[in-house]
C-alpha positions in Angstrom: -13.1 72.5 46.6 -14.7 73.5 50.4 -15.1 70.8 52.5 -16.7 70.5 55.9 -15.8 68.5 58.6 -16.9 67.6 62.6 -14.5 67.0 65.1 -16.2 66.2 68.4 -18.9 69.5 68.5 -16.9 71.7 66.4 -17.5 71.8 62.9 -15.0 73.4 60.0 -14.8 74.4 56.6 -12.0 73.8 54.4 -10.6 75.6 51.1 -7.3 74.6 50.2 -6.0 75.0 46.6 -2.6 72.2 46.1 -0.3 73.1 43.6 3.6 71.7 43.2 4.2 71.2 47.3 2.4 74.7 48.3 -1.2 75.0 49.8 -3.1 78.2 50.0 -6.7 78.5 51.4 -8.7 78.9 54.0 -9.8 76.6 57.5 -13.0 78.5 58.9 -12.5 81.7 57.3 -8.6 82.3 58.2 -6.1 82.6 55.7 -3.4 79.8 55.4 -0.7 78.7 53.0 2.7 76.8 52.9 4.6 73.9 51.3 3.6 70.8 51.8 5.6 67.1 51.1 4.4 63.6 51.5 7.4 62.1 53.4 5.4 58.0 53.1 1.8 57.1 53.0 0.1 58.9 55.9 3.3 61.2 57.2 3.1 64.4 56.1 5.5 67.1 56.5 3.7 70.8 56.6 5.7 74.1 56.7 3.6 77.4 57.8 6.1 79.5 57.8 6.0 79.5 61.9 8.2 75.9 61.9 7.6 72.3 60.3 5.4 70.0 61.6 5.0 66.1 61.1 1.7 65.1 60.8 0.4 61.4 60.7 -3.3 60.4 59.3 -5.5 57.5 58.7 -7.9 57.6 56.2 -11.2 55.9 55.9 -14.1 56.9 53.3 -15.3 59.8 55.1 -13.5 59.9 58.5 -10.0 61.1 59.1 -7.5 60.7 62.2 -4.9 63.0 62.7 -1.9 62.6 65.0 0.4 65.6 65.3 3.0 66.6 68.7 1.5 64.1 70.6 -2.4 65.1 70.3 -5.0 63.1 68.1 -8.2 64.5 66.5 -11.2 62.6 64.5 -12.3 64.4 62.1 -15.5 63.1 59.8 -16.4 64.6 56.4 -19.5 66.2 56.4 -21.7 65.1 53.4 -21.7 67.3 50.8 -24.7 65.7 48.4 -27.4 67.7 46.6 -29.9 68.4 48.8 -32.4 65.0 48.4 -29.8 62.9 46.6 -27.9 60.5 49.3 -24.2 60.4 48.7 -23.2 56.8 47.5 -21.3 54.8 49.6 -18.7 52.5 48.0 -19.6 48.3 48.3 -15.6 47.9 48.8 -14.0 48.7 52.1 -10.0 49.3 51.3 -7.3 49.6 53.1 -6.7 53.5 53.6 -3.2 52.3 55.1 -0.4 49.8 55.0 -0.5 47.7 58.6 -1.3 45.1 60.3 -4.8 43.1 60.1 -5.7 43.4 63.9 -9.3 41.6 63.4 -11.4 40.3 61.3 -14.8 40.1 62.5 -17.1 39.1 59.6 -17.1 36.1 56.7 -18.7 36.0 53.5 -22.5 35.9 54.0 -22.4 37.4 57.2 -25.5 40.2 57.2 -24.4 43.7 59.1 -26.2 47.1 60.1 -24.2 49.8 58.8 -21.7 51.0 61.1 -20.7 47.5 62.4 -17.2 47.4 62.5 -15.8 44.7 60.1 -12.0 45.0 60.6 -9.6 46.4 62.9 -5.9 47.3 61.2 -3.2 48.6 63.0 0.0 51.0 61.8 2.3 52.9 63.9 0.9 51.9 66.9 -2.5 53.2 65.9 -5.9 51.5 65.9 -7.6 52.1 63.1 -11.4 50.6 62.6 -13.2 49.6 59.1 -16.9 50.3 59.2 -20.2 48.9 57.4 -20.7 52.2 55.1 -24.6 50.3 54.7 -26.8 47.5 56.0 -26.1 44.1 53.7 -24.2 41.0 53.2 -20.6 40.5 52.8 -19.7 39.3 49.6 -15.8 38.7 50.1 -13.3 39.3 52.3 -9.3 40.1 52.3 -7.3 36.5 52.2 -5.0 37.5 54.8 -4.7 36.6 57.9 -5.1 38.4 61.3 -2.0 39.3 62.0 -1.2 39.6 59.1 0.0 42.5 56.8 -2.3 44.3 54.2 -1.2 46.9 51.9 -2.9 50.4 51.1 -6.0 50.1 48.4 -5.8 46.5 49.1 -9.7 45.0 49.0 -10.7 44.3 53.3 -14.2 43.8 52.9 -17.2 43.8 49.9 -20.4 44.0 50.7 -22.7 42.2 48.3 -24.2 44.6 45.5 -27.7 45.5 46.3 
């Protein structure tokens, strides 16, 4: 699968193929491949064949942060829908990591503009931000409490279905 991404002005396209710990491919036409291992949820460990790296991300529908040897990046997906079809936005906001609930800024029946942010979680030290994918209502929110801890895939926000 190619995938495109921006990172501040740049923009780059990704081919990788996964198979049993080894990735082969390309990122913006040049060759790469290696082994790969998921050491815990959003730690990888990537071998090039020029050393091993550690490298930490946060996932979050279509945006991606990525903390390796002391630098971060942003990356966001570029939409990749037919051209006139929009590309569907989940209702459900989940958690794309394990950490602590930093903030919680809305309640159910609260109306937001899409790209309010709605939460704020925090894991290994880094900030990470839940965003309205679409204007609407909230329908429900996550039980816990700020300060409290939410797992990964665990339900932070619904908006109401429209």
């Amino acid at each position: 699968m190619i995938e495109s991404y921006r990172c501040g002005d740049s923009q780059h396209t990704v081919e990788l193929r996964l198979r049993a710990g080894e990735f082969s491919g390309e990122v913006d036409g040049e060759s790469v491949e290696g082994f790969l291992a998921e050491l815990e949820p959003g730690l990888l460990e990537v071998d090039t064949g020029a050393g091993t790296v550690q490298v930490h991300f946060v996932q979050d529908g279509r945006r991606i942060w990525v903390h390796c040897h002391g630098q971060a990046w942003a990356f966001e997906r570029i939409a990749t829908a037919r051209q006139g079809e929009p590309e569907a936005a989940s209702d459900q906001l989940l958690s794309p990591i394990t950490g602590k609930l930093v903030e919680l800024r809305v309640s159910a029946g609260d109306s937001v503009v899409k790209g309010d942010t709605l939460a704020v979680l925090e894991a290994m030290k880094m900030e990470h931000r839940l965003h309205a994918p679409r204007d609407g209502i909230i329908a429900q929110t996550t039980s816990t409490e700020p300060g409290g801890q939410v797992r990964e895939r665990e339900l932070v926000v619904e908006l109401e279905v429209v």
